[in-house]
Backbone as a printed PyTorch tensor [residue, N CA C, xyz], in Angstrom:
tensor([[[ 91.3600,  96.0430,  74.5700],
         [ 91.6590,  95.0400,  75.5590],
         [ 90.7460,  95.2670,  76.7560]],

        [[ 89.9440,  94.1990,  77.1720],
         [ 89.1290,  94.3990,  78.5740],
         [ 89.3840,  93.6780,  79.8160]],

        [[ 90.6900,  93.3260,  79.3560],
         [ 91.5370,  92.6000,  81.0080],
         [ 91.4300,  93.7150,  82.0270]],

        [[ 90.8780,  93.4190,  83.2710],
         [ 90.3560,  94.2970,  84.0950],
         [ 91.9240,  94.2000,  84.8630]],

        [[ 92.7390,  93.8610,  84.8420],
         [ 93.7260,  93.4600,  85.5540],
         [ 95.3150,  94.5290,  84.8130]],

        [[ 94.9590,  95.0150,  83.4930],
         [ 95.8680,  95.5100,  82.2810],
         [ 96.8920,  95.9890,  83.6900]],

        [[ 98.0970,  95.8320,  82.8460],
         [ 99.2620,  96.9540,  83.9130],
         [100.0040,  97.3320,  82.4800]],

        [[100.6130,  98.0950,  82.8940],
         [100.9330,  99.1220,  81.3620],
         [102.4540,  99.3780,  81.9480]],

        [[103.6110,  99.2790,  81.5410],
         [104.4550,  99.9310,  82.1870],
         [105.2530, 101.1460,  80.9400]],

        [[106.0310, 102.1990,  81.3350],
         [106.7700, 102.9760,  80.7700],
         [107.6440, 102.5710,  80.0090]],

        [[108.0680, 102.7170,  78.7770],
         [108.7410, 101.8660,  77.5750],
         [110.4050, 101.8270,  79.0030]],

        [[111.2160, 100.5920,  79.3920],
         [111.9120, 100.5380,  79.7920],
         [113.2260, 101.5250,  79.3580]],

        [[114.0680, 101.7980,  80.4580],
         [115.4080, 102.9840,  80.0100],
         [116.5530, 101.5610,  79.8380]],

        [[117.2430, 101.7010,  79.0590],
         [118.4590, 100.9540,  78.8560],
         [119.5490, 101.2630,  79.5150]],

        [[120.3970, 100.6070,  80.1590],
         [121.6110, 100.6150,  80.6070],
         [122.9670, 100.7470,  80.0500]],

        [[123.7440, 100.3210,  80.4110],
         [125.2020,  99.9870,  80.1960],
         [124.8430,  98.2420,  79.4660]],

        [[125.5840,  97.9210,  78.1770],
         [125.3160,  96.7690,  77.4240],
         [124.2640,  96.4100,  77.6870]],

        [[123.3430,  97.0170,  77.4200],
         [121.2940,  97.0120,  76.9820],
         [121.0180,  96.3970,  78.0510]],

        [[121.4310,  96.5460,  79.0920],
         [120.7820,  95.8300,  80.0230],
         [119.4470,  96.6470,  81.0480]],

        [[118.1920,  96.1250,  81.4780],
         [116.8510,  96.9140,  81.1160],
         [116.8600,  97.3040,  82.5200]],

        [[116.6020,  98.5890,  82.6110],
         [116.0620,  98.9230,  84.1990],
         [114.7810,  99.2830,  84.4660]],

        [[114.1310,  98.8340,  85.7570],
         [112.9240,  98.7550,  85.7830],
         [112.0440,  99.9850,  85.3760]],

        [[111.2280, 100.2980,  84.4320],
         [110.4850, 101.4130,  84.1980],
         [109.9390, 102.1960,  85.5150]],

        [[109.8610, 103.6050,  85.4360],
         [109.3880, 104.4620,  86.8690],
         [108.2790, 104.2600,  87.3040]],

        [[107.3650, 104.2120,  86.0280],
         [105.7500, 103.8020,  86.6260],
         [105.0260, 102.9600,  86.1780]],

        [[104.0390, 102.3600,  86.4590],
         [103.3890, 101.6190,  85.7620],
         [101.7920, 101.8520,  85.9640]],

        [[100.8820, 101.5710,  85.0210],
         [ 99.8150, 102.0620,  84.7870],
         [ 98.7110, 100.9290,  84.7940]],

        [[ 97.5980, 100.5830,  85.7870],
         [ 97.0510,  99.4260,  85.4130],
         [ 95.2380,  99.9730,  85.7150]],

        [[ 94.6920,  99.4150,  85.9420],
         [ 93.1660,  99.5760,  85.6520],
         [ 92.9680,  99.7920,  87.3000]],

        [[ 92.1240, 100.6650,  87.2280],
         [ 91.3540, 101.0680,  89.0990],
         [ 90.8410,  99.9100,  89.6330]],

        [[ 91.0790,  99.7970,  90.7410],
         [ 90.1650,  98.6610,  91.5130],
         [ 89.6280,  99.8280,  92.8250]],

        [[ 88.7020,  98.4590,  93.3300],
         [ 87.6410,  98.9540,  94.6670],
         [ 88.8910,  99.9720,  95.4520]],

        [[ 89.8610,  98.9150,  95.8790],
         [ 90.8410,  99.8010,  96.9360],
         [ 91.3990, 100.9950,  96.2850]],

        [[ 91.2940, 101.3670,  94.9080],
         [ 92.1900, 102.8930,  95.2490],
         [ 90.7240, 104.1000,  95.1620]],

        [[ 89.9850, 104.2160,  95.4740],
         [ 88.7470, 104.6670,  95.7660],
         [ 89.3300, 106.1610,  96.1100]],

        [[ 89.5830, 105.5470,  97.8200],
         [ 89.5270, 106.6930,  98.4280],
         [ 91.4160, 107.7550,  98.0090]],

        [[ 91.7440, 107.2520,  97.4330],
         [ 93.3840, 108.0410,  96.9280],
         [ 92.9820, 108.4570,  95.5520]],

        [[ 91.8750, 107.4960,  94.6700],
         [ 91.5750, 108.8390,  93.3560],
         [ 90.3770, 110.2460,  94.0280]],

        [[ 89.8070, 109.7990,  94.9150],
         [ 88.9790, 111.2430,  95.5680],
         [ 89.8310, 112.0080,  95.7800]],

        [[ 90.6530, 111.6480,  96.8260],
         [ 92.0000, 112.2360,  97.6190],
         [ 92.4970, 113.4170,  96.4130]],

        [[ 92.6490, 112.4430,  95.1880],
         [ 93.5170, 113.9580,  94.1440],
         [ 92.6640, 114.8070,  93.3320]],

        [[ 91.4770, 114.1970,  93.4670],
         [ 90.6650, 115.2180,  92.7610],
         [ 90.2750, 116.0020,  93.9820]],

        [[ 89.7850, 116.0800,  95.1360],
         [ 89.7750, 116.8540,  95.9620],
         [ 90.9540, 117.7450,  96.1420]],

        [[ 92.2780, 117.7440,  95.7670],
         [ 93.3230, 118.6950,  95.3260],
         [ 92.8450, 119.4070,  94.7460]],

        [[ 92.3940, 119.1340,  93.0770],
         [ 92.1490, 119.9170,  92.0500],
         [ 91.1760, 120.7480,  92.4400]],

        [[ 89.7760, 119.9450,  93.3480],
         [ 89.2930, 120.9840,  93.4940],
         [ 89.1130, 122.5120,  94.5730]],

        [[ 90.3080, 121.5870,  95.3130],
         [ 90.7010, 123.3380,  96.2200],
         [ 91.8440, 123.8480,  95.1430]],

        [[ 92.1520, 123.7820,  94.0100],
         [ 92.6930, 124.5650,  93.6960],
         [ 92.2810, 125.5130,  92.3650]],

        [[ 91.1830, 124.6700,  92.5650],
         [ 90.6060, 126.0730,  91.3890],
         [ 90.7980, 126.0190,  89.9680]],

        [[ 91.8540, 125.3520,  89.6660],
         [ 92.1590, 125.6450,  87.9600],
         [ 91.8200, 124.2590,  87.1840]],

        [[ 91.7330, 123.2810,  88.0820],
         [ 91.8120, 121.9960,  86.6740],
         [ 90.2400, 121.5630,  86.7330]],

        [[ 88.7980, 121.9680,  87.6900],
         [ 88.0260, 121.0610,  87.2790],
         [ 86.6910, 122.2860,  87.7840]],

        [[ 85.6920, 121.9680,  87.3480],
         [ 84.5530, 122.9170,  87.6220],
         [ 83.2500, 122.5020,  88.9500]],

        [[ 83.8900, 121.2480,  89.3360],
         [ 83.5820, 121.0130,  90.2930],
         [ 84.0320, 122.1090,  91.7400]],

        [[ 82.9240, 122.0810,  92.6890],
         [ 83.6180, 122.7830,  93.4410],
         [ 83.7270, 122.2180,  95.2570]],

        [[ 82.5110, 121.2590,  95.5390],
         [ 82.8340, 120.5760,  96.6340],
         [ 83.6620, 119.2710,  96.4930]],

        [[ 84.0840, 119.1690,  98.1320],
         [ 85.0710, 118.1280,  98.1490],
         [ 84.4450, 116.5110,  97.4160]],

        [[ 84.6400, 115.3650,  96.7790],
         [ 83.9980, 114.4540,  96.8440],
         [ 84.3430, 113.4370,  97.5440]],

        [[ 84.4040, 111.7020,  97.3920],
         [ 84.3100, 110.7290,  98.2190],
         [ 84.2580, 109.7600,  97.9300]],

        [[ 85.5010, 108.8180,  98.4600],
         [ 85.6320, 107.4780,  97.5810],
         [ 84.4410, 106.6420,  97.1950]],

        [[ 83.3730, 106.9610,  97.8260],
         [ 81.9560, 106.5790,  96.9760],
         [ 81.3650, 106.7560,  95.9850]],

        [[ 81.4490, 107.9740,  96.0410],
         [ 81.3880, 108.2390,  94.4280],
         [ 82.2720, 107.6850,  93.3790]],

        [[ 83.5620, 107.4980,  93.6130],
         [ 84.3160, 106.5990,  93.1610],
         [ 84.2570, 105.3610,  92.7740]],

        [[ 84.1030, 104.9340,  93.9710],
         [ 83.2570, 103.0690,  93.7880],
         [ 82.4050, 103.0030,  92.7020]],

        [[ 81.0950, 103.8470,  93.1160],
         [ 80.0960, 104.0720,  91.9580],
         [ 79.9450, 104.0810,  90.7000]],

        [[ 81.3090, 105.0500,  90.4270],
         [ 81.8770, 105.3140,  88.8850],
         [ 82.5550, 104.0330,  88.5120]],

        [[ 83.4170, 103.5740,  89.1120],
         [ 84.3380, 102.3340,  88.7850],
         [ 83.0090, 100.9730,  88.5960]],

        [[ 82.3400, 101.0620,  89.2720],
         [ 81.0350, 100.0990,  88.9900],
         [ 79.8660, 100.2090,  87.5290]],

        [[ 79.6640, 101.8730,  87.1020],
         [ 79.1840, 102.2830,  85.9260],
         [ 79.7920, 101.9020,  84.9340]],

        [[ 80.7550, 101.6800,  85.1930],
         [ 82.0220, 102.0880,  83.9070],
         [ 81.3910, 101.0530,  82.3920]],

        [[ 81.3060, 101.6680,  81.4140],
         [ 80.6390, 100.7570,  80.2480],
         [ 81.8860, 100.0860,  79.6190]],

        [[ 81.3700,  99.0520,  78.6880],
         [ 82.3740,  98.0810,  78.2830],
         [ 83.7810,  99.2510,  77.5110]],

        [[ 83.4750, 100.3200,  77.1930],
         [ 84.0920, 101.0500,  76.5920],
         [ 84.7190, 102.3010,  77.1610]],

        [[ 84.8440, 102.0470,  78.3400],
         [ 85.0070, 103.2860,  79.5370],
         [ 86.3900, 102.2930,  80.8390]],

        [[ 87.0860, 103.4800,  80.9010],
         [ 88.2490, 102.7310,  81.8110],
         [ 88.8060, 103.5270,  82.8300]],

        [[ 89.0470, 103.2980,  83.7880],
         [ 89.3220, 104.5290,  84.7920],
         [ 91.3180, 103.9220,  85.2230]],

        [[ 91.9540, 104.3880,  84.9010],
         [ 93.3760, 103.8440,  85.3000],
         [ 94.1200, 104.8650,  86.4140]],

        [[ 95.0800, 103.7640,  87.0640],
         [ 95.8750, 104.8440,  88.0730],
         [ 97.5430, 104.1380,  87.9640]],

        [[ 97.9440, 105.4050,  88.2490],
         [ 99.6650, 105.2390,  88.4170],
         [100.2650, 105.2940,  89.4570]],

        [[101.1290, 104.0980,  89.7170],
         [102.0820, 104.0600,  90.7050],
         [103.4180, 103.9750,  90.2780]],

        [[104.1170, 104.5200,  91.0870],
         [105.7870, 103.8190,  91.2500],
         [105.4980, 102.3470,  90.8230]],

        [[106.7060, 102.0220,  90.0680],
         [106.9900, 100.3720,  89.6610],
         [107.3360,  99.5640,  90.7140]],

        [[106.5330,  98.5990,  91.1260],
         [106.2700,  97.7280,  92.1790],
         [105.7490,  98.4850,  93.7520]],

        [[105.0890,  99.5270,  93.3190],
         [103.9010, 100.0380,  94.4540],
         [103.0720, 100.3550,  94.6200]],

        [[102.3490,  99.4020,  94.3060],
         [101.1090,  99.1020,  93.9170],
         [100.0440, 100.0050,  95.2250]],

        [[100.6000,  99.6240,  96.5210],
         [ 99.9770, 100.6810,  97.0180],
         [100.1140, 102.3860,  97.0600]],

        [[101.2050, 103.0200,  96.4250],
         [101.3060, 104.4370,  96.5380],
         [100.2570, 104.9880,  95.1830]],

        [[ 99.8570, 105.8880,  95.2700],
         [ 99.0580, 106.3950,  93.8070],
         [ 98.9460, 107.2950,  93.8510]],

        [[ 99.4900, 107.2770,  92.3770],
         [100.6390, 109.1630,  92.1930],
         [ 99.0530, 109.6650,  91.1330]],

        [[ 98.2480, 109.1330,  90.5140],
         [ 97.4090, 109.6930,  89.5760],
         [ 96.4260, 108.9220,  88.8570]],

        [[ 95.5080, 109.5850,  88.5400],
         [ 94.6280, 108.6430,  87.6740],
         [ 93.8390, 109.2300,  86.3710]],

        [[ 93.6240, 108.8320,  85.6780],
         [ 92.8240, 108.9300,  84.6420],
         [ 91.7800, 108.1710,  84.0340]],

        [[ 90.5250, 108.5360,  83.1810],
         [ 89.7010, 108.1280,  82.7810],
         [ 89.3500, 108.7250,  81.0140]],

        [[ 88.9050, 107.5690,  80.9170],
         [ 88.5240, 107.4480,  79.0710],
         [ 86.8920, 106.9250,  79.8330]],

        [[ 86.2700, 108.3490,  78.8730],
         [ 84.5740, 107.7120,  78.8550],
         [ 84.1820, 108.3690,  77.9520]],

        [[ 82.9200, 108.2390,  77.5420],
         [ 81.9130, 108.3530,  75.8630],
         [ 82.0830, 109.5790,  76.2990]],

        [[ 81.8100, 110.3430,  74.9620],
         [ 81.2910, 111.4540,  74.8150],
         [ 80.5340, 112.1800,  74.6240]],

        [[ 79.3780, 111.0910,  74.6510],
         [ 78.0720, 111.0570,  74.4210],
         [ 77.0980, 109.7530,  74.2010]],

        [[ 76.3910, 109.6960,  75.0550],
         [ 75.1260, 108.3240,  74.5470],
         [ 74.2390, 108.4410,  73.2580]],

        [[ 74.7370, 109.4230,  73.1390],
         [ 73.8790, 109.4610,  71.1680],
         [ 75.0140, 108.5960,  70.4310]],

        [[ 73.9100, 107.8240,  69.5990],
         [ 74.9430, 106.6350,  69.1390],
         [ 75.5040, 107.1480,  67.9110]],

        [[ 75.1460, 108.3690,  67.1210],
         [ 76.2700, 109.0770,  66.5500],
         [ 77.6590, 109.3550,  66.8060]],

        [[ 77.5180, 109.6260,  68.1390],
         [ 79.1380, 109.6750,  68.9600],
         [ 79.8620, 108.6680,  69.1820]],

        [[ 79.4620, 107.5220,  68.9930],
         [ 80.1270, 106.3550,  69.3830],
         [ 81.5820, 106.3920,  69.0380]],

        [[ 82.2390, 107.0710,  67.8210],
         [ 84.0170, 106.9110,  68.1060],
         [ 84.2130, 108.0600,  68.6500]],

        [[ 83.5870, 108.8160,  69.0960],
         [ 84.4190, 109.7770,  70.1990],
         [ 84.1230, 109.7320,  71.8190]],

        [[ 85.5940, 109.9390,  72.1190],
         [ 85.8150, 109.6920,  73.7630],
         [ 86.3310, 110.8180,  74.6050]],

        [[ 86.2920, 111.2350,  75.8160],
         [ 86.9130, 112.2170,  76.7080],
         [ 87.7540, 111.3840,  77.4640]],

        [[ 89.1520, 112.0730,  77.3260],
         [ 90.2650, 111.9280,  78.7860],
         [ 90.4430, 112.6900,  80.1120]],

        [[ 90.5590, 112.2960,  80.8960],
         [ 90.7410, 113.4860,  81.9620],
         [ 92.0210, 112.9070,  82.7260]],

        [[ 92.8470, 113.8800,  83.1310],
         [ 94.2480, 113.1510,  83.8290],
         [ 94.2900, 114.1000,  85.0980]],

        [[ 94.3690, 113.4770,  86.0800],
         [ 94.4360, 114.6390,  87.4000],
         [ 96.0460, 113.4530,  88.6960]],

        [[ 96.9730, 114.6070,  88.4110],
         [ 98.0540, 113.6910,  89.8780],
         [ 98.2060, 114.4680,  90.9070]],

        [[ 98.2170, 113.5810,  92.1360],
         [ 98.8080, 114.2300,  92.8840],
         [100.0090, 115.1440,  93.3190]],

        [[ 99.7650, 116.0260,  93.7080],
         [100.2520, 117.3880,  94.1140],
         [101.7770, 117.2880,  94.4010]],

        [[102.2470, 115.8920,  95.3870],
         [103.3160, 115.7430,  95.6490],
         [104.0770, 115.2960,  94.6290]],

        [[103.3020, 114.3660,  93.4400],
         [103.9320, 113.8000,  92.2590],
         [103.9980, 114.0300,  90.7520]],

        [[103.9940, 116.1400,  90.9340],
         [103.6620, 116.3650,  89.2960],
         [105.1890, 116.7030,  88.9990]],

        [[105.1220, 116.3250,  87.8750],
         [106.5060, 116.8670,  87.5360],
         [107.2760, 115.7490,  87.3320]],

        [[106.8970, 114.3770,  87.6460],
         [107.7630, 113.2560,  87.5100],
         [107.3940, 111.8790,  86.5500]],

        [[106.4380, 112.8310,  85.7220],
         [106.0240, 111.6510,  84.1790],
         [105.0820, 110.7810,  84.4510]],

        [[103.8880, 110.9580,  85.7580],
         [102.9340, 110.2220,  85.7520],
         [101.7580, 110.5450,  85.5430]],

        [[101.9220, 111.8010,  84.9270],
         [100.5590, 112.1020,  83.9410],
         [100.9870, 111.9750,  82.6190]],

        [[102.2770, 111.7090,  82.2760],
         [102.5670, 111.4790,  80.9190],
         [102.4090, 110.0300,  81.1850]],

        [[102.6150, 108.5770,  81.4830],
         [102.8110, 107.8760,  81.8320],
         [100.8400, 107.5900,  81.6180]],

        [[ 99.4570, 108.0280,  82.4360],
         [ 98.7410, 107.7880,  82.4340],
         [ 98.2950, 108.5050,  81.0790]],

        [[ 97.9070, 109.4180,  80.0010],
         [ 97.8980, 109.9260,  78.9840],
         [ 98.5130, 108.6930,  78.0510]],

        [[ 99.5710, 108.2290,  78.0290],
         [ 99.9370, 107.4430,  77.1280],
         [ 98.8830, 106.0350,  77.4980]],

        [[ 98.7590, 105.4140,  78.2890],
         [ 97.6830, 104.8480,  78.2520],
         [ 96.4900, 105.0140,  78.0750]],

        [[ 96.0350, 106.3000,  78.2310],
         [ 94.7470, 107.0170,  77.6560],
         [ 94.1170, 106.4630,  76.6550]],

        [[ 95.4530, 107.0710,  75.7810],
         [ 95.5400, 106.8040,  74.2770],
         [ 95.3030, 105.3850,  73.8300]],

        [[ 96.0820, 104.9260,  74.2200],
         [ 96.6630, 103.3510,  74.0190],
         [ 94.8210, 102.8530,  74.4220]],

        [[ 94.3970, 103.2780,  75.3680],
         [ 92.8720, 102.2660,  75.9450],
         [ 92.0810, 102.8310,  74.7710]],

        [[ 91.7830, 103.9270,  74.1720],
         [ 90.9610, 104.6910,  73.7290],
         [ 91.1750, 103.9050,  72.1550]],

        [[ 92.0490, 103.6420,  71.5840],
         [ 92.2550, 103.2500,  70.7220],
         [ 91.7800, 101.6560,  70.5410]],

        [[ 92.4000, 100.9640,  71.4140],
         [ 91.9980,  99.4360,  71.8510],
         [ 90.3120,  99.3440,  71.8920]],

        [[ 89.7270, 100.3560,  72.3260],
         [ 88.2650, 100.7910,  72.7010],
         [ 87.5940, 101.1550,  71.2600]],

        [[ 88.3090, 101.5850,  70.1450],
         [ 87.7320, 101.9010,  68.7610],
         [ 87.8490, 103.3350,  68.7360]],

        [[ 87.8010, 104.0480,  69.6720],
         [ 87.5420, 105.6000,  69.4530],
         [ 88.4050, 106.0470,  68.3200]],

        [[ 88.2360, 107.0490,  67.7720],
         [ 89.2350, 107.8360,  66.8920],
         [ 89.0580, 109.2330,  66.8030]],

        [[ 88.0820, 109.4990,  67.9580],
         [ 87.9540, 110.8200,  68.0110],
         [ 88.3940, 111.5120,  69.9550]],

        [[ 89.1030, 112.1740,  70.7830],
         [ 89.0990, 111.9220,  71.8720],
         [ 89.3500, 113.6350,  72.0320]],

        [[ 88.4120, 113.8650,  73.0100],
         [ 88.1450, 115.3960,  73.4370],
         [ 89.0430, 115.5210,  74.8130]],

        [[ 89.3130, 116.7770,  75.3260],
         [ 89.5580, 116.9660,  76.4780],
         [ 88.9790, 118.5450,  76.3660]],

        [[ 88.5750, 118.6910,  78.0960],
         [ 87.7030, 120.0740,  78.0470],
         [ 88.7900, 120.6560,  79.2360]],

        [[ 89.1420, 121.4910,  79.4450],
         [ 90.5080, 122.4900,  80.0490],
         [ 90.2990, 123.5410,  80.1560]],

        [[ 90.4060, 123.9530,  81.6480],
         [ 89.8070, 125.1500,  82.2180],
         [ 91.0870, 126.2700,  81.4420]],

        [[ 90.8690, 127.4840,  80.4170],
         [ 91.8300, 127.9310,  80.1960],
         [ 92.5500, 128.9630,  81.1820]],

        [[ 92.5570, 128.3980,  82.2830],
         [ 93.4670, 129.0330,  82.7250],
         [ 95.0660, 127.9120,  83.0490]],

        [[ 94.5830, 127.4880,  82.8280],
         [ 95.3700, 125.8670,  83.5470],
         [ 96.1120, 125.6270,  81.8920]],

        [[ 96.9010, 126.7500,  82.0890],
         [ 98.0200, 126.5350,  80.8120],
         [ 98.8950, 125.2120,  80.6220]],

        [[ 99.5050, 124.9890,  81.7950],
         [100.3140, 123.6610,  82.2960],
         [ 99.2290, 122.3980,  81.4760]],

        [[ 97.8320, 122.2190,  81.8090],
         [ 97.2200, 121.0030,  80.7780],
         [ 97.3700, 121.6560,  79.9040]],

        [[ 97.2800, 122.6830,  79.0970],
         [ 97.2720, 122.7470,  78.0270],
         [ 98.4700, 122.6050,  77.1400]],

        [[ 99.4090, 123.3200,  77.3120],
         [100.9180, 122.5700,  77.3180],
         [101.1540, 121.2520,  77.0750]],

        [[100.8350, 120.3810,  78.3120],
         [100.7360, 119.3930,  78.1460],
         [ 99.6410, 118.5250,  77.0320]],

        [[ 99.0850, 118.4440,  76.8340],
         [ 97.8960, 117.7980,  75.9190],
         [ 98.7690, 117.7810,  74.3030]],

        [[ 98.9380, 119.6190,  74.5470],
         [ 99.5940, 119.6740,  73.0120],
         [100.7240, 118.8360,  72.6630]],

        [[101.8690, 118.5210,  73.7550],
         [103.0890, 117.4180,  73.5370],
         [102.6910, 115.8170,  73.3310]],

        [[100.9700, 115.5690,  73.3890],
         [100.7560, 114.3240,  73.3040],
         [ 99.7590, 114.4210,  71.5870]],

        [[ 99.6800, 115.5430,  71.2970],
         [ 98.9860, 116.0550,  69.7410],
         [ 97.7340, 116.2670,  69.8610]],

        [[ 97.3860, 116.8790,  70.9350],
         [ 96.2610, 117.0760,  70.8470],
         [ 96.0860, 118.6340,  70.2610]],

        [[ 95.1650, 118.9120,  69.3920],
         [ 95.2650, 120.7000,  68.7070],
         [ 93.6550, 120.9440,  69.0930]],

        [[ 93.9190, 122.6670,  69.3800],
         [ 92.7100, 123.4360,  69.6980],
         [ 91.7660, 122.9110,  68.8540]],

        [[ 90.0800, 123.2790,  69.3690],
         [ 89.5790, 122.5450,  68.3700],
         [ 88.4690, 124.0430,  69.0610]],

        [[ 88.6450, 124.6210,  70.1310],
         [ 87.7110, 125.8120,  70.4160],
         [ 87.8940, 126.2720,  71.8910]],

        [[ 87.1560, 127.0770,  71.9510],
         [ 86.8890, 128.3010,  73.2060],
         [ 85.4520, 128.2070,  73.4170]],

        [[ 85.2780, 127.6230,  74.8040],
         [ 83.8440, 128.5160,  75.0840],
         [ 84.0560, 129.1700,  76.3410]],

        [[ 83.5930, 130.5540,  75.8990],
         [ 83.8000, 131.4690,  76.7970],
         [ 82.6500, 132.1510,  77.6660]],

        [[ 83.3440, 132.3860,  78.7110],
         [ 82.4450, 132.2680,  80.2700],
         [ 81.2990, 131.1900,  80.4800]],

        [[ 82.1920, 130.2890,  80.7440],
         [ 80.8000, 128.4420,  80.6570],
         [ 80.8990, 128.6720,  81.8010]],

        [[ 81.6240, 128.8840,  82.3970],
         [ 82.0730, 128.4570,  84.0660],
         [ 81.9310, 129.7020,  85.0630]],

        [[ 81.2800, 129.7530,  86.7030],
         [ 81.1930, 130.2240,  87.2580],
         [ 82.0550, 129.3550,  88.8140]],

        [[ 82.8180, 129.9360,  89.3250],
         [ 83.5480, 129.4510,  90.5580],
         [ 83.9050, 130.6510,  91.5150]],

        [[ 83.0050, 130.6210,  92.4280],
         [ 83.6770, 131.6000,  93.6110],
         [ 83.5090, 132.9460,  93.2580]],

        [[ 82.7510, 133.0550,  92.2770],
         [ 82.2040, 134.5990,  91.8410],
         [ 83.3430, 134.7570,  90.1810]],

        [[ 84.0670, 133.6790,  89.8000],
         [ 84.9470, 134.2960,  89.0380],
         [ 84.3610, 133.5250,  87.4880]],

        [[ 84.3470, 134.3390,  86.4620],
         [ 84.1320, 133.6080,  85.2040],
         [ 85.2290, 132.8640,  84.5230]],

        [[ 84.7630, 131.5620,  83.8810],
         [ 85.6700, 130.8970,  83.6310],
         [ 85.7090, 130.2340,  82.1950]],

        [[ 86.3590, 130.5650,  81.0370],
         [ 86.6260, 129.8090,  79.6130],
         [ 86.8290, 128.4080,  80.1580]],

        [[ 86.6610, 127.6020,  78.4070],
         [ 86.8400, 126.1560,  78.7700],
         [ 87.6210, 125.9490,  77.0770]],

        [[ 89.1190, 125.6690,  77.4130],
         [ 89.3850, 124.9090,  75.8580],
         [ 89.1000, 123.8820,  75.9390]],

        [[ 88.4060, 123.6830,  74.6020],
         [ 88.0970, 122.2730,  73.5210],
         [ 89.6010, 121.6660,  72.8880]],

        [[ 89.8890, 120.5830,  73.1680],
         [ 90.9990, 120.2230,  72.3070],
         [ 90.9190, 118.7760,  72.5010]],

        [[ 91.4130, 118.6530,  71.2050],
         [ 91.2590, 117.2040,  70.4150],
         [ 92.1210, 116.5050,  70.0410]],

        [[ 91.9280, 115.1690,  69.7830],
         [ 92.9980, 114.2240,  69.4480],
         [ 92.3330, 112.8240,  68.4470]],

        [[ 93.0220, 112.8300,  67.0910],
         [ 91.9690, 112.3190,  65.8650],
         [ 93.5180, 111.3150,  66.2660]],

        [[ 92.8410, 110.0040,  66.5190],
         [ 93.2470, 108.8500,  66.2250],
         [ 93.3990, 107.9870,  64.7550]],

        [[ 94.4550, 107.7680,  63.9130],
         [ 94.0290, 107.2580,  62.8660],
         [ 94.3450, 105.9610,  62.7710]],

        [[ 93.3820, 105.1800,  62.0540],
         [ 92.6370, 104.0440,  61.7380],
         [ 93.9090, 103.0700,  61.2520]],

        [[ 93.5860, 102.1100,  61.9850],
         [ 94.7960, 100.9580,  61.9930],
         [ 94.9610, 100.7740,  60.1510]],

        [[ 95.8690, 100.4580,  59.6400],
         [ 95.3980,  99.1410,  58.1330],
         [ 94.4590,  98.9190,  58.2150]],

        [[ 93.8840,  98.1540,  58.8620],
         [ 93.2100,  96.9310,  58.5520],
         [ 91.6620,  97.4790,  59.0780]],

        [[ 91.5580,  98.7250,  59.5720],
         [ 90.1550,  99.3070,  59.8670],
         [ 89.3950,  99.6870,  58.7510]]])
């Protein structure tokens, strides 16, 4: 799907005589304005050392930039509370995994939330759309690279099926400290009708 507009919401919770209550979050495609609030949480991650190998702060420009690159097959999404459209608890991105056109069904996810909002299903919430875009997109192959120290993604990844796929050890240098990177994967399988 390439509706630049997609909103995704959380399968609804049922009530008392099925009656539907509004899902917690909802998930729709980045625009210009959340720029400077997806920098905002990756600049978290990166004062904290464990989720990204980046090490200076960045800037909703760079942001813009990326959201402007983005190829027909590349999607950058963010999560809010259901009907707040301005708060943004997290975001994620599905992009190639390579411009060698061998790679073409495989894709990378990356999920990063804010600090105030982990723990409350909006990185599960953006992950399930991951999936859901990555698939819509053709991929059937989807990597994630995870600093191993950052057990918590890894944990997590595995409850969405993603399985080890490797170790590379000491890739990473931060602040004088050496750093592993798990490989882990997620094999999408092929509709019927593929």
């Amino acid at each position: 799907m390439n509706d630049r507009n997609t909103t995704s919401m959380i399968a609804p919770d049922t009530t008392r005589a099925g009656e539907l209550r509004q899902p917690p979050h909802q998930v729709r495609r980045a625009k210009a304005d959340d720029c400077a609030a997806i920098a905002e949480i990756y600049n978290q991650a990166i004062r904290a050392r464990h989720s990204t190998m980046d090490t200076q702060p960045t800037s909703a420009g760079r942001y813009l930039d990326l959201l402007h690159a983005l190829t027909l097959r590349e999607v950058l999404v963010v999560a809010t509370p259901a009907g707040r459209n301005d708060q943004l608890c997290g975001w994620g991105i599905v992009k190639r995994y390579s411009d060698r056109p061998g790679y073409h069904v495989a894709c990378e996810t990356s999920v990063y939330v804010h600090e105030r909002h982990q723990g409350q299903g909006f990185g599960t919430a953006i992950q399930a759309e991951l999936l859901r875009q990555a698939r819509a997109l053709g991929y059937r192959h989807v990597v994630a690279k995870i600093l191993a120290i950052n057990t918590e993604s890894i944990a997590f990844h595995r409850r969405f099926g993603f399985e080890d796929a490797g170790l590379q050890r000491r890739i990473g240098l931060i602040d004088g400290v050496w750093h592993d990177v798990a490989i882990m994967q997620y094999l999408i399988e092929p509709d019927a009708g593929d």
